[in-house]
NUMARVO-668089 format. One record per atom (N, C-alpha, C, O): residue in one letter; atom name; y, z, x. Coordinates in nm, 3 decimals. Each point is the difference from the previous one (the first is absolute). Layout:
# NUMARVO-668089
["a", "CA", [Y, Z, X]]
...
//
This chain:
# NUMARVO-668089
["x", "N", [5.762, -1.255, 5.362]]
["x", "CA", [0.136, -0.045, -0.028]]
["x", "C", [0.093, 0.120, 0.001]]
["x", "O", [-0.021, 0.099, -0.071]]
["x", "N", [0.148, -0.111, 0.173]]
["x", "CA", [0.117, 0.121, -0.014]]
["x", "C", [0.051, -0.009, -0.146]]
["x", "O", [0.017, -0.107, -0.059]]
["x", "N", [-0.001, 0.191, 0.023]]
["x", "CA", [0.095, 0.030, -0.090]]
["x", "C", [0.120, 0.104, 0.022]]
["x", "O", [-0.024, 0.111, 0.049]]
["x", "N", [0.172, -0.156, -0.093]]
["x", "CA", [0.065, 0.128, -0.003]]
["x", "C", [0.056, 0.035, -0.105]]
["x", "O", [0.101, -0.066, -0.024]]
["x", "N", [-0.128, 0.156, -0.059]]
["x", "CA", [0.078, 0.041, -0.102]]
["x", "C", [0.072, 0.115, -0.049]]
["x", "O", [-0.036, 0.116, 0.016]]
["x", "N", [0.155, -0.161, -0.084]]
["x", "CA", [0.124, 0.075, -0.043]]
["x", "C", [0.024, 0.083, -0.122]]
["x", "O", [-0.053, -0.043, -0.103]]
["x", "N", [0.111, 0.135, 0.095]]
["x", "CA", [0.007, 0.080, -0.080]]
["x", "C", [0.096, 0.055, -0.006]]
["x", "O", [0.047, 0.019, 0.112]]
["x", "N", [0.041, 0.040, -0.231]]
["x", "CA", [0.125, 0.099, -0.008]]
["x", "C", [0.100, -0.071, -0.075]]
["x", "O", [0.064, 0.053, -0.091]]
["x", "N", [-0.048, -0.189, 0.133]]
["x", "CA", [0.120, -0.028, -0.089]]
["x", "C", [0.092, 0.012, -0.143]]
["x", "O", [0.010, 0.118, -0.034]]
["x", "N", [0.035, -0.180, -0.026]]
["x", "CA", [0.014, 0.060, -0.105]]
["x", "C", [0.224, 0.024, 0.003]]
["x", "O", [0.075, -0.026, 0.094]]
["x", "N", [-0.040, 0.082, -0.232]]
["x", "CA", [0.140, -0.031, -0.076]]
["x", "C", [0.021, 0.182, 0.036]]
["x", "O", [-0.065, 0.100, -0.030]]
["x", "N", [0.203, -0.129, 0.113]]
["x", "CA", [0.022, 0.165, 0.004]]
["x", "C", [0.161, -0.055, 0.062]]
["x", "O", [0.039, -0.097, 0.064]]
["x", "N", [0.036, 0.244, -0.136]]
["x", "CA", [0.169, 0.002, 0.016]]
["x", "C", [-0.010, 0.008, 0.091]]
["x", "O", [-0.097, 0.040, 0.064]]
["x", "N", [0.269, -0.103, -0.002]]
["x", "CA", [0.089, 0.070, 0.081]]
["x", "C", [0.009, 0.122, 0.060]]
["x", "O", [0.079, 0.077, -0.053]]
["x", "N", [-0.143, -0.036, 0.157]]
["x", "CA", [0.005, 0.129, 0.073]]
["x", "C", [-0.174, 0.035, -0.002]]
["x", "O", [-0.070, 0.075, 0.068]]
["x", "N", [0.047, -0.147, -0.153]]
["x", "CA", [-0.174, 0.070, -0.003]]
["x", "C", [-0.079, -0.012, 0.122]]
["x", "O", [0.060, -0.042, 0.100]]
["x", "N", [-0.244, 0.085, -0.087]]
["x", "CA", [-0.043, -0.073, 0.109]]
["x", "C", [-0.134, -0.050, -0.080]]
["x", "O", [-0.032, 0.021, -0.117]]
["x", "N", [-0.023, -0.083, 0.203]]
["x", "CA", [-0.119, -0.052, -0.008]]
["x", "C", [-0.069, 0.024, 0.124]]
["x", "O", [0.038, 0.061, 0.100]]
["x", "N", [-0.145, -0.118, -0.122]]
["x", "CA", [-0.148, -0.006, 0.094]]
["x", "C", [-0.097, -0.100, 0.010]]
["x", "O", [-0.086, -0.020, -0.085]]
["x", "N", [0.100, -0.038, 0.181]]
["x", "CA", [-0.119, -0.143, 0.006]]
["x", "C", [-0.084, 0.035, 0.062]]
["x", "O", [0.030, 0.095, 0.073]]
["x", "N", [-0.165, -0.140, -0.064]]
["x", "CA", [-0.063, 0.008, 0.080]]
["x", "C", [-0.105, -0.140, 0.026]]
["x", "O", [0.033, -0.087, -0.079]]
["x", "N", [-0.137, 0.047, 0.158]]
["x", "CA", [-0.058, -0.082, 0.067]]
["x", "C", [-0.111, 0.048, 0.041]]
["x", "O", [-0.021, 0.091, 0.081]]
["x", "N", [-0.080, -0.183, -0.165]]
["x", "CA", [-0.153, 0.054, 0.142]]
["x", "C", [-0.089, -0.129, 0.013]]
["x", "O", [-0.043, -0.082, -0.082]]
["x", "N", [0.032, 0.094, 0.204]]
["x", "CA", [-0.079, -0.121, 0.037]]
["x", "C", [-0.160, 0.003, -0.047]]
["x", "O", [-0.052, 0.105, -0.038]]
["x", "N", [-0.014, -0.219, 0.044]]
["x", "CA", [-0.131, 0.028, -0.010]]
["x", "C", [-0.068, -0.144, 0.050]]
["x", "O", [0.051, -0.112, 0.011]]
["x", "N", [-0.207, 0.168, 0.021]]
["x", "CA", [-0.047, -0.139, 0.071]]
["x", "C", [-0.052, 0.009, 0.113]]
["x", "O", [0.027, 0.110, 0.047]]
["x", "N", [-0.096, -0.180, 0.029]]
["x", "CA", [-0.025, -0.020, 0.146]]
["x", "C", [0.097, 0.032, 0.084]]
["x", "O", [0.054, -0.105, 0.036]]
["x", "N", [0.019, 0.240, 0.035]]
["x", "CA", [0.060, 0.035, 0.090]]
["x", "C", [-0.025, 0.052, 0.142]]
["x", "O", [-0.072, 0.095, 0.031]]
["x", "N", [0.128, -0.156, 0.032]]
["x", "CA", [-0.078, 0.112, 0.163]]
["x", "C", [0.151, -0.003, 0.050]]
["x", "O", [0.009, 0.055, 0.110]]
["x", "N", [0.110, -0.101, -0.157]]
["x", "CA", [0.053, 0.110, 0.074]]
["x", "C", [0.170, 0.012, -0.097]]
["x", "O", [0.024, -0.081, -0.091]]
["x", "N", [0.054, 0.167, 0.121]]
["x", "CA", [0.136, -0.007, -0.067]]
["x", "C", [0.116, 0.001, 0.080]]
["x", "O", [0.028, 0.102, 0.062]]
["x", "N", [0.049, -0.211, -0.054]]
["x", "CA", [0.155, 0.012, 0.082]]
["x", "C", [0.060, 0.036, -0.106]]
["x", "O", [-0.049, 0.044, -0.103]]
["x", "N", [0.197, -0.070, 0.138]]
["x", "CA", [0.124, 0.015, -0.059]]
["x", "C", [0.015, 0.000, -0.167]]
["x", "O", [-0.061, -0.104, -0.027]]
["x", "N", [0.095, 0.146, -0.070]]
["x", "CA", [-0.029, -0.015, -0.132]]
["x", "C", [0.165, 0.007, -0.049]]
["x", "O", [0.094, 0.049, 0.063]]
["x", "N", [-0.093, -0.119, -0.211]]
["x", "CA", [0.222, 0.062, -0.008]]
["x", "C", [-0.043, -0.043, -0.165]]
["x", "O", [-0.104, -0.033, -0.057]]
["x", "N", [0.213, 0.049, 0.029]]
["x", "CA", [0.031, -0.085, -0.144]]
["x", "C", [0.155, -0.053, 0.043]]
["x", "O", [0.090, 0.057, 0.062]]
["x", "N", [-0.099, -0.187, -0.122]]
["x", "CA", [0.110, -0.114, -0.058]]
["x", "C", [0.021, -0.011, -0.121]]
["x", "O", [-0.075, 0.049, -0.085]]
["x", "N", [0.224, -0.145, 0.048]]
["x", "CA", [0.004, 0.002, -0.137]]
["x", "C", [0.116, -0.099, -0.012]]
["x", "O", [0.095, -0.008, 0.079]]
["x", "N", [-0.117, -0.077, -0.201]]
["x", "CA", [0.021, -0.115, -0.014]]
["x", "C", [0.106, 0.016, -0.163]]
["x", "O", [-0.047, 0.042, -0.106]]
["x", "N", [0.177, -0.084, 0.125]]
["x", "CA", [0.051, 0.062, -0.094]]
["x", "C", [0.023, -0.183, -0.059]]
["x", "O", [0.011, -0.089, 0.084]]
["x", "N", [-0.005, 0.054, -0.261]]
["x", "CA", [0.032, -0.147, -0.027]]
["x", "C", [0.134, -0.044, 0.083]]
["x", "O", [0.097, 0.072, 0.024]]
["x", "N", [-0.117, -0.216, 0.017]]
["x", "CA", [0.089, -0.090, 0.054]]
["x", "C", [-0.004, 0.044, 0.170]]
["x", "O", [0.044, -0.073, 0.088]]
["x", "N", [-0.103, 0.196, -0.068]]
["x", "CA", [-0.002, 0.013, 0.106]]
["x", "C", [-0.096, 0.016, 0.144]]
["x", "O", [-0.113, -0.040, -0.025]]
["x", "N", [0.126, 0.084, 0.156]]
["x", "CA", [-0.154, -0.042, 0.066]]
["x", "C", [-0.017, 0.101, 0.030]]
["x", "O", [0.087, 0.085, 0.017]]
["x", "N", [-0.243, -0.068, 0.001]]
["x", "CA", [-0.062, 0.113, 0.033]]
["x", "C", [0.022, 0.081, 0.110]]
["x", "O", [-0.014, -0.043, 0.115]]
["x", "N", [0.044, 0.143, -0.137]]
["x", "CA", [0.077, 0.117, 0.139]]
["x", "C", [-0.132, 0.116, -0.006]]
["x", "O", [-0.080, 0.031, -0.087]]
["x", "N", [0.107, 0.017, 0.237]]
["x", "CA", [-0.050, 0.105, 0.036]]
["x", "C", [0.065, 0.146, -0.048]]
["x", "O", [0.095, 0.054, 0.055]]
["x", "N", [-0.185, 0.008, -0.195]]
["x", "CA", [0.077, 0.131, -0.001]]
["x", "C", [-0.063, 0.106, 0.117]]
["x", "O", [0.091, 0.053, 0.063]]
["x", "N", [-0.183, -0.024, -0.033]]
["x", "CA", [-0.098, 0.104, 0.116]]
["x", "C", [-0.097, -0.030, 0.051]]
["x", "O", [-0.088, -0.050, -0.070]]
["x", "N", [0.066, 0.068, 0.211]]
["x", "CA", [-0.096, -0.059, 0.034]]
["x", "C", [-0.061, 0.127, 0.083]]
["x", "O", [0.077, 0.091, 0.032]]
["x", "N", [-0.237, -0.085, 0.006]]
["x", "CA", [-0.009, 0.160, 0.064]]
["x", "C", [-0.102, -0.043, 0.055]]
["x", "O", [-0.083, -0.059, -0.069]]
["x", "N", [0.055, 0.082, 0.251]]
["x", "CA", [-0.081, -0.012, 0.091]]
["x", "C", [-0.126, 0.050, -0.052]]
["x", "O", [-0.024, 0.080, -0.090]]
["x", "N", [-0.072, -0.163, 0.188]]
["x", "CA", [-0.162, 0.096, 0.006]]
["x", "C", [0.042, 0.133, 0.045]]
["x", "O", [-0.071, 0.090, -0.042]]
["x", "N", [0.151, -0.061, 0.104]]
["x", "CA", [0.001, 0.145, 0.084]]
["x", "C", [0.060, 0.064, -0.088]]
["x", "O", [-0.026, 0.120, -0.009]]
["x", "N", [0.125, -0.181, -0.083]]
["x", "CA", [0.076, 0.076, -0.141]]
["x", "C", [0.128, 0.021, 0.047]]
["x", "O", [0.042, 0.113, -0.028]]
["x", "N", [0.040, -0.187, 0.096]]
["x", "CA", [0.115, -0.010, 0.005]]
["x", "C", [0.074, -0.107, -0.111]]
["x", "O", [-0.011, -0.122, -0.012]]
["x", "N", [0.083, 0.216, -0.056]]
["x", "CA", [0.083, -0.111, -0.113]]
["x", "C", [0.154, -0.029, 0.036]]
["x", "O", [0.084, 0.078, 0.046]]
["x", "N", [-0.070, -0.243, -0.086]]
["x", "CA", [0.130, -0.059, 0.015]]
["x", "C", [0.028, -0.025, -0.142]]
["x", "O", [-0.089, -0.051, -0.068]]
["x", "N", [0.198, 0.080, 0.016]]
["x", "CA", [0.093, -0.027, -0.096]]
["x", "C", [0.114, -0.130, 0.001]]
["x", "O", [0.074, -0.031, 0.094]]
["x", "N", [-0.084, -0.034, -0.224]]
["x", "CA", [0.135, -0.064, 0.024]]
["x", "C", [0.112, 0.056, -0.067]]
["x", "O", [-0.013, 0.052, -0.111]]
["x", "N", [0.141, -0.062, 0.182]]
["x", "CA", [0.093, 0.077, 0.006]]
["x", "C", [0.065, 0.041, -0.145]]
["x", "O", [0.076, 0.096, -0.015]]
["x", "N", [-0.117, -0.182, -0.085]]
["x", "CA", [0.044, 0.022, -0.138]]
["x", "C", [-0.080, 0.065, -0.087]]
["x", "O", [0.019, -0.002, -0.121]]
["x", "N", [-0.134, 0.076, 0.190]]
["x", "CA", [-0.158, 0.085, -0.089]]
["x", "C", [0.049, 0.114, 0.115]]
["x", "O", [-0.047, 0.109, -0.032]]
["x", "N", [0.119, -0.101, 0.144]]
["x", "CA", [-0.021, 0.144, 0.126]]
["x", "C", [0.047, 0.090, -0.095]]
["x", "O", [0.083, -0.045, -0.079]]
["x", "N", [-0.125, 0.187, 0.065]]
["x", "CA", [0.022, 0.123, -0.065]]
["x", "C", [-0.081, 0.041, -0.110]]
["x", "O", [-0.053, 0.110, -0.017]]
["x", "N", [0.049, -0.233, -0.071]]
["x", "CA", [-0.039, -0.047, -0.148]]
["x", "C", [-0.154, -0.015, -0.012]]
["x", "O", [-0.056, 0.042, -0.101]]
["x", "N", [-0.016, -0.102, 0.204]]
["x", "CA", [-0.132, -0.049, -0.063]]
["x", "C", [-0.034, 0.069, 0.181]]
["x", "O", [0.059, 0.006, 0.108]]
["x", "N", [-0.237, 0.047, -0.189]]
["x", "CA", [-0.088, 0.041, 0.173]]
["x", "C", [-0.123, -0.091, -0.078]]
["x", "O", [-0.032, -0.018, -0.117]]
["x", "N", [-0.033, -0.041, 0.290]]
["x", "CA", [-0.124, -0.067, -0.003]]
["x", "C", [-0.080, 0.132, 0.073]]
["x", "O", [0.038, 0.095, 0.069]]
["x", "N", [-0.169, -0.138, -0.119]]
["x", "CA", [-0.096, 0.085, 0.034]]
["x", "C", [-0.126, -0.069, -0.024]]
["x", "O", [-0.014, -0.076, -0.096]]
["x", "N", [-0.126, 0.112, 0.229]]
["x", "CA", [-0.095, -0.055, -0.009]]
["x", "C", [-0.138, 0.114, -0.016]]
["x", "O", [-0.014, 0.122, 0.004]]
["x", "N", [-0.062, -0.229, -0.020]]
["x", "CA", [-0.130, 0.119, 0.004]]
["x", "C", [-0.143, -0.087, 0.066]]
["x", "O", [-0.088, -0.037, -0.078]]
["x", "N", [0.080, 0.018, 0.192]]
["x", "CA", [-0.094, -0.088, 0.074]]
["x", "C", [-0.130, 0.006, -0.057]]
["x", "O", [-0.053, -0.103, -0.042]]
["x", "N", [0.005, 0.201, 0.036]]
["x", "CA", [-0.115, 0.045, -0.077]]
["x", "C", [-0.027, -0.075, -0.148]]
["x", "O", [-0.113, -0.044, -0.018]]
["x", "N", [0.205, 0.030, -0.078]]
["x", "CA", [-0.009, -0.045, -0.081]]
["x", "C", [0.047, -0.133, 0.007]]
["x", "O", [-0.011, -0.069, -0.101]]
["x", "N", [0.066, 0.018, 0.213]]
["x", "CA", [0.091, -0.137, -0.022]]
["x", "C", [0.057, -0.048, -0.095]]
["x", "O", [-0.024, -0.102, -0.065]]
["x", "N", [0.177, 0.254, 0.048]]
["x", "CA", [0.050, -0.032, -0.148]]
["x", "C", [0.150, 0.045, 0.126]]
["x", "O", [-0.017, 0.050, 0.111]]
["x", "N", [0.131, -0.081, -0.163]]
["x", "CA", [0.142, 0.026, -0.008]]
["x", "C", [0.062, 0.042, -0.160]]
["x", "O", [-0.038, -0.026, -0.114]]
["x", "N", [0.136, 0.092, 0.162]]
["x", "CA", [0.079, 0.033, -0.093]]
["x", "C", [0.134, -0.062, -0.016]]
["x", "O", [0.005, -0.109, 0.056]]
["x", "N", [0.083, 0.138, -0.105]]
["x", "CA", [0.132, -0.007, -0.044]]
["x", "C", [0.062, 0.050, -0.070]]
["x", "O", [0.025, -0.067, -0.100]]
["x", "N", [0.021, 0.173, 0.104]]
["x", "CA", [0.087, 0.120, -0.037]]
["x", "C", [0.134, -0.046, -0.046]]
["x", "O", [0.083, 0.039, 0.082]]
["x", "N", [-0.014, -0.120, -0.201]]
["x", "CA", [0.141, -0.048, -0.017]]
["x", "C", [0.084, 0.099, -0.072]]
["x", "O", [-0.003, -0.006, -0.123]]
["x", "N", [0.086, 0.106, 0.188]]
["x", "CA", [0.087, 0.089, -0.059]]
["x", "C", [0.129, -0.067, -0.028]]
["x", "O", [0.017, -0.120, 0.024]]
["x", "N", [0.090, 0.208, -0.084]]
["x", "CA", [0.135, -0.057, -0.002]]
["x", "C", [0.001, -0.180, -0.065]]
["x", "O", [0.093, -0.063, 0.051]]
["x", "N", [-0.148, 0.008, -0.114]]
["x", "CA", [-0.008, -0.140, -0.025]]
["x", "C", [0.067, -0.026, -0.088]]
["x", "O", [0.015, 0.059, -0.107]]
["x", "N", [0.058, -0.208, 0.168]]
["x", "CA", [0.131, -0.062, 0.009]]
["x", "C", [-0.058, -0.141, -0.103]]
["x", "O", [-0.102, -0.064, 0.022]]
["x", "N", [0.207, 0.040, -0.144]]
["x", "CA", [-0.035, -0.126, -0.018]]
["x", "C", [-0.033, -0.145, 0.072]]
["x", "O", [-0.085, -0.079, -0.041]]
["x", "N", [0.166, 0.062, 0.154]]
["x", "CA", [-0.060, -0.057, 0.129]]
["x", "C", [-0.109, 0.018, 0.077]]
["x", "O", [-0.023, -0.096, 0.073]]
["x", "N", [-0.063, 0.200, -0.063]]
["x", "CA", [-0.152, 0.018, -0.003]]
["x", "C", [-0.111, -0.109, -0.073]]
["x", "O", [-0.107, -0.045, 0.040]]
["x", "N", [0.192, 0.022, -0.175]]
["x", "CA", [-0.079, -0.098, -0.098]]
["x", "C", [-0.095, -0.089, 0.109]]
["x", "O", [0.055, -0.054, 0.096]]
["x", "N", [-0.162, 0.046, -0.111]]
["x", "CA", [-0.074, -0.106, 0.025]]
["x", "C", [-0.169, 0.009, -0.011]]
["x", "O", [-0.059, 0.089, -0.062]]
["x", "N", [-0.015, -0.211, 0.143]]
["x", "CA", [-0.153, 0.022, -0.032]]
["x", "C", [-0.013, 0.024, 0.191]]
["x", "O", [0.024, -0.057, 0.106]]
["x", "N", [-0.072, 0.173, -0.157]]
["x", "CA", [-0.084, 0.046, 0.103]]
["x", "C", [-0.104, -0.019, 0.107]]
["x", "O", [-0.086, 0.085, -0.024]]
["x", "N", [0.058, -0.140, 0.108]]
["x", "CA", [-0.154, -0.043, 0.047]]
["x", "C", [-0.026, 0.078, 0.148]]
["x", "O", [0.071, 0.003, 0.101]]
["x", "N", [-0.163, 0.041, -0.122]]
["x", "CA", [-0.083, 0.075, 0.122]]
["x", "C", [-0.041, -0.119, 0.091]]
["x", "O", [-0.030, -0.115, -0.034]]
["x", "N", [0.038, 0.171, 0.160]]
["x", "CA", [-0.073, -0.084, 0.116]]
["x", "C", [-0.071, 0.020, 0.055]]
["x", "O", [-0.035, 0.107, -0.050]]
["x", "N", [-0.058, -0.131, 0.162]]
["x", "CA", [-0.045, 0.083, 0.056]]
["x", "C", [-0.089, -0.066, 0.135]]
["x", "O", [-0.112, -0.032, -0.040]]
["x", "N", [0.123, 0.013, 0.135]]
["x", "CA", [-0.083, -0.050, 0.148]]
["x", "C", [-0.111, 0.063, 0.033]]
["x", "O", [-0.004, 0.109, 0.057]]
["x", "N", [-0.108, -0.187, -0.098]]
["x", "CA", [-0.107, 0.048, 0.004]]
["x", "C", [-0.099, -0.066, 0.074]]
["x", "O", [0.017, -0.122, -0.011]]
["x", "N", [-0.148, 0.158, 0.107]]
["x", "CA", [-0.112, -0.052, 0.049]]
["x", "C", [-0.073, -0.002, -0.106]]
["x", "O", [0.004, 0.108, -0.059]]
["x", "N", [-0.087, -0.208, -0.001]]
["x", "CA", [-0.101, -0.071, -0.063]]
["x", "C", [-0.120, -0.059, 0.028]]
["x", "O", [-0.096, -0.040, -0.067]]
["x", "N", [0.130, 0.043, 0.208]]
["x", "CA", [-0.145, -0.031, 0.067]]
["x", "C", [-0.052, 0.061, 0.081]]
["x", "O", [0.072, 0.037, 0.093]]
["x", "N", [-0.220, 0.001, -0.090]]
["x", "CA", [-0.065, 0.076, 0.088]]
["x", "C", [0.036, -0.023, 0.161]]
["x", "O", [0.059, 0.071, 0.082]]
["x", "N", [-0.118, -0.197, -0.073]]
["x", "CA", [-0.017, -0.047, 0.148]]
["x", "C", [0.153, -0.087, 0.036]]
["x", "O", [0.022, -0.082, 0.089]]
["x", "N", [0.051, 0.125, -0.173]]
["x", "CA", [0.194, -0.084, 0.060]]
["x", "C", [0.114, 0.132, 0.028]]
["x", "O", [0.012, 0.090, -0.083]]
["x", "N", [0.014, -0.091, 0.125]]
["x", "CA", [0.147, 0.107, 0.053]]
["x", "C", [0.077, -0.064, -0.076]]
["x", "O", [0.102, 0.019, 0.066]]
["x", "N", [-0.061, -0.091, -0.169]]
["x", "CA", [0.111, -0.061, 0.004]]
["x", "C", [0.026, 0.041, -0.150]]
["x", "O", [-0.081, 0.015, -0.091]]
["x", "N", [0.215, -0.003, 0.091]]
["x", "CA", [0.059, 0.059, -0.119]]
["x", "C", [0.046, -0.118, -0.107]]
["x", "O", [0.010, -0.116, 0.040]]
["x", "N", [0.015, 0.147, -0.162]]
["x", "CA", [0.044, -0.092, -0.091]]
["x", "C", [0.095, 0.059, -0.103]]
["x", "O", [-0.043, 0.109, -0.038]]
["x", "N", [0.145, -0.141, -0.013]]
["x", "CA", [0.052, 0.054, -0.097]]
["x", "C", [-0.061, -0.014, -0.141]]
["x", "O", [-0.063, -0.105, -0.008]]
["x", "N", [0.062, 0.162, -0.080]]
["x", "CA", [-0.005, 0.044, -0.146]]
["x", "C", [0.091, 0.039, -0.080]]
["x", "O", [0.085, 0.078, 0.042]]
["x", "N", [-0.082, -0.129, -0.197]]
["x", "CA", [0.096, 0.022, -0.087]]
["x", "C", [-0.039, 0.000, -0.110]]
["x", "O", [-0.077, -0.086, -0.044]]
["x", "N", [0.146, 0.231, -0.056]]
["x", "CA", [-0.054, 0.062, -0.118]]
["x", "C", [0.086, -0.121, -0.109]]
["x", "O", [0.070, -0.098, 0.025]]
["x", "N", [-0.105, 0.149, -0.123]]
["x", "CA", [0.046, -0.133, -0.077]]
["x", "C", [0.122, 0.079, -0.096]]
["x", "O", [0.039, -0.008, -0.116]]
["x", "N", [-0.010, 0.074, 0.219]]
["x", "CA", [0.195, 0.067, -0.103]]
["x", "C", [-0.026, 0.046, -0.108]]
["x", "O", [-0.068, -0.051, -0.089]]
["x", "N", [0.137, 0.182, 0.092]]
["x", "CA", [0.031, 0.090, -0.138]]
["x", "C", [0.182, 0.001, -0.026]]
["x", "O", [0.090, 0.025, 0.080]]
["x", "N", [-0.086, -0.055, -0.192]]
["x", "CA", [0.114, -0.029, -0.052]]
["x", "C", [0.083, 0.144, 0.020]]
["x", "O", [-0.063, 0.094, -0.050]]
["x", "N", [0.180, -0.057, 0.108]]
["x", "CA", [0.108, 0.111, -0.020]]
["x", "C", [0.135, -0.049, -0.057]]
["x", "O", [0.069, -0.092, 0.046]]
["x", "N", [-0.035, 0.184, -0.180]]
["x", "CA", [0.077, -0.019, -0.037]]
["x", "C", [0.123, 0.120, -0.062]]
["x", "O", [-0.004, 0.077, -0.095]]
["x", "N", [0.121, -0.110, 0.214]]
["x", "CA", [0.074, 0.133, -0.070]]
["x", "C", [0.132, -0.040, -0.042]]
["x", "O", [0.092, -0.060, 0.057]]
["x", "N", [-0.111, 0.128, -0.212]]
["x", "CA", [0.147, -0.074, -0.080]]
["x", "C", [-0.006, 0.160, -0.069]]
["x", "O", [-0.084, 0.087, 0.024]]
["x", "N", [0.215, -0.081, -0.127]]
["x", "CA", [0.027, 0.111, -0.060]]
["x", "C", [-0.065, -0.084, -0.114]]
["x", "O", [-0.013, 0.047, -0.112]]
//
């Protein structure tokens, strides 16, 4: 059974940073694309970073400067680096991640960590 799980969240001011992180575990043979999303109340789940097998990262335009993704194949963990954080950051967190699960299938499937709460208020 995959598992992905989250870590870092947690109550920090205005301007502070934080650090999430994600590691998969389980029957793997192979790793695509991996990001974290985040789901703030009343609202729908958005893409904050998302970062290739090859390790190219895309940002959405309201985390660019502020937050770096980072992977580690070897370990099948990502990071999330949240500097500068904005009460609008507020939300629960969830790792993703496209993964092969089967020996004898090429075929990829998505996965999802079960959210770490971020919360930034004064």
């Amino acid at each position: 059974q995959v598992q992905l799980v989250e870590s870092g969240g947690g109550l920090v001011q205005p301007g502070g940073s934080l650090r999430l992180s994600c590691v998969a575990s389980g029957s793997i043979f192979g790793i695509g694309a991996m990001g974290w999303y985040r789901q703030a109340p009343g609202k729908q789940r958005e893409l904050v970073a998302i970062i290739s097998s090859g390790g190219v990262p895309n940002y959405a335009d309201s985390v660019k400067d502020r937050f770096t993704i980072s992977r580690d194949n070897a370990k099948i963990m990502i990071a999330l680096q949240m500097n500068s954080l904005k009460p609008e950051d507020t939300a629960v967190y969830y790792c993703s991640a496209t993964l092969r699960t089967m020996r004898n299938s090429g075929s990829y499937y998505p996965y999802w960590g079960q959210g770490t709460q971020v919360t930034v208020s004064s």
